[in-house]
C-alpha positions in Angstrom: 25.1 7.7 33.6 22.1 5.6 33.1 21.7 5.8 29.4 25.7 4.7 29.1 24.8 2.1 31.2 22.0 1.3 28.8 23.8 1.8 25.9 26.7 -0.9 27.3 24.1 -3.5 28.2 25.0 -2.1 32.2 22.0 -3.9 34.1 23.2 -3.7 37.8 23.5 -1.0 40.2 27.2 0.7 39.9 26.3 3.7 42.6 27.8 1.9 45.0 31.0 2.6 43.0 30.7 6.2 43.2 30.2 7.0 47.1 33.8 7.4 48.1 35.0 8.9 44.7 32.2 11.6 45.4 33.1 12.4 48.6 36.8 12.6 47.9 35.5 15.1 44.9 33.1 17.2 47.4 36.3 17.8 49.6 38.5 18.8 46.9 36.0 20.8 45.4 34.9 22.7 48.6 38.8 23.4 49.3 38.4 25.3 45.8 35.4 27.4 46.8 37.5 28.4 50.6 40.5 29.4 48.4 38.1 31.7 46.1 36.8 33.5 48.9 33.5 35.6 48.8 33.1 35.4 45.6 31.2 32.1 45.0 29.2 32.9 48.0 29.7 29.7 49.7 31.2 31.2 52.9 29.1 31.3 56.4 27.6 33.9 58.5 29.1 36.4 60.7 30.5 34.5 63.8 32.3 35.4 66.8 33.8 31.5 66.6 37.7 31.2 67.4 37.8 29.5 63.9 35.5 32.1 61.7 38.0 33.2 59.1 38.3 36.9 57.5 37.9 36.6 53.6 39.4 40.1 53.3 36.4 41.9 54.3 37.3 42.3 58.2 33.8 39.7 59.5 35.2 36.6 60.8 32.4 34.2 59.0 31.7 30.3 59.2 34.3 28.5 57.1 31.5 26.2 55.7 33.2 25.0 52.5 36.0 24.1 55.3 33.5 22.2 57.5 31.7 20.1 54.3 35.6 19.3 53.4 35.8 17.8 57.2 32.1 16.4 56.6 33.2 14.6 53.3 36.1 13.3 54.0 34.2 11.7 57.8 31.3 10.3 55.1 34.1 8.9 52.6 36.1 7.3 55.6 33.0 5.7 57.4 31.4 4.7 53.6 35.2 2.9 53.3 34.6 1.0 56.2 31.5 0.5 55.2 32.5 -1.7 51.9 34.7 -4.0 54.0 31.5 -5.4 55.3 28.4 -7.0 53.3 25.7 -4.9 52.1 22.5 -4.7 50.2 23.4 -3.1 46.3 22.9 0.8 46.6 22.9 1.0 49.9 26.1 2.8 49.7 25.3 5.4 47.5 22.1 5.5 49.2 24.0 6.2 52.3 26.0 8.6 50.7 23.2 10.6 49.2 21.0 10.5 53.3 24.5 11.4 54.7 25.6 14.4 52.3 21.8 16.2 51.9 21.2 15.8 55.9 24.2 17.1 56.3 24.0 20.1 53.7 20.2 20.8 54.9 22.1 21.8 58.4 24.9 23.3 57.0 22.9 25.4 54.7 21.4 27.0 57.6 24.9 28.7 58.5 24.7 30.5 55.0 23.1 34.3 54.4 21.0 32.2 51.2 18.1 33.5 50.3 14.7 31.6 52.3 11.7 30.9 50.1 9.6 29.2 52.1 9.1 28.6 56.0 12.2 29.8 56.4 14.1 27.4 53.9 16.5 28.2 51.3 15.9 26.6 47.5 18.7 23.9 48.1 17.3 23.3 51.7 13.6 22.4 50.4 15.5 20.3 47.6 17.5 18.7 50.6 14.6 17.9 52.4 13.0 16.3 49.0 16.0 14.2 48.7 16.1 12.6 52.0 11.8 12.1 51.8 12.7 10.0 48.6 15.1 8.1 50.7 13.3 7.9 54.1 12.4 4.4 53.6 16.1 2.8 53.7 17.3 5.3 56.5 14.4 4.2 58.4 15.6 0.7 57.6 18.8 0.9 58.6 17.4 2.7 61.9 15.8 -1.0 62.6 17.8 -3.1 65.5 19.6 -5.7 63.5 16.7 -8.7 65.0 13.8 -6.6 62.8 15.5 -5.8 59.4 13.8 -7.4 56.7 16.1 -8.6 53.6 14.9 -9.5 50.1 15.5 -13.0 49.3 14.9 -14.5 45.9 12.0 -11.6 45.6 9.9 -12.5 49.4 11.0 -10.6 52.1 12.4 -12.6 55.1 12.1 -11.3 58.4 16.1 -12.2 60.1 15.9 -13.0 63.6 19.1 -13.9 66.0 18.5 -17.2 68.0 20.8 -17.6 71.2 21.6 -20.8 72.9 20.6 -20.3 77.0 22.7 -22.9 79.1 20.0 -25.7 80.1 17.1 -24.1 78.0 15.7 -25.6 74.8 14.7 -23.2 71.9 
């Protein structure tokens, strides 16, 4: 992506074009790997869940390609919404990227994957990498709205909300 964006003179950030179309491609995607079964070794655990589905093996197992289709579709709905409002470039894919690998770290823990490492499956640890590279704007966006800081013209700004009291001067 970035060296087409190089190549057509594409200076600005365009992941913010991608959030939605990605998650709408994760759900279609995941519906794919519940159809195929066992085979692709996406399917849950053993679980003794009203909703654990037989893949033709007789164990009723997490349908977790079933609950990242719920997950993505949730993310794509709330990044929507999202758009509708003002927001700092990237911040959407950004959001889309915390959302999805926080969501996949927990998820992955429903899987019989391999653990490497304290526990910790390959994609887990890479999870975990993922939302280290990004803890700086979720702990932004954490912030009450009175001690964000936004980038103007290259300083930072602190943005503070002044309210009128009735007979008080500010």
């Amino acid at each position: 992506m970035e060296i087409a964006k190089r190549l057509l003179g594409i200076t600005r950030r365009t992941g913010d074009l991608f959030a939605v179309p990605l998650c709408a491609g994760i759900a279609i995607g995941r519906i794919g790997c519940f159809l195929t079964g066992l085979d692709d070794h996406t399917s849950g655990v053993v679980t003794s869940l009203a909703w654990g589905v037989n893949f033709g093996d007789g164990i009723a197992r997490h349908p977790t390609q079933l609950y990242e289709v719920l997950f993505a579709l949730a993310l794509g709905g709330f990044l929507w919404r999202r758009m509708q409002r003002p927001f700092d470039s990237g911040d959407l894919f950004k959001m889309f990227m915390v959302a999805y690998f926080g969501f996949r770290l927990l998820c992955d823990f429903l899987k019989p994957e391999v653990r490497v490492l304290f526990g910790l499956s390959s994609i887990q640890w890479a999870c975990l990498a993922m939302l280290c590279y990004y803890s700086s704007d979720w702990t932004r966006w954490l912030k009450p709205s009175e001690q964000r800081t936004t980038a103007i013209s290259g300083r930072s700004t602190s943005v503070s909300l002044i309210t009128e009291i009735p007979g008080e001067e500010i």
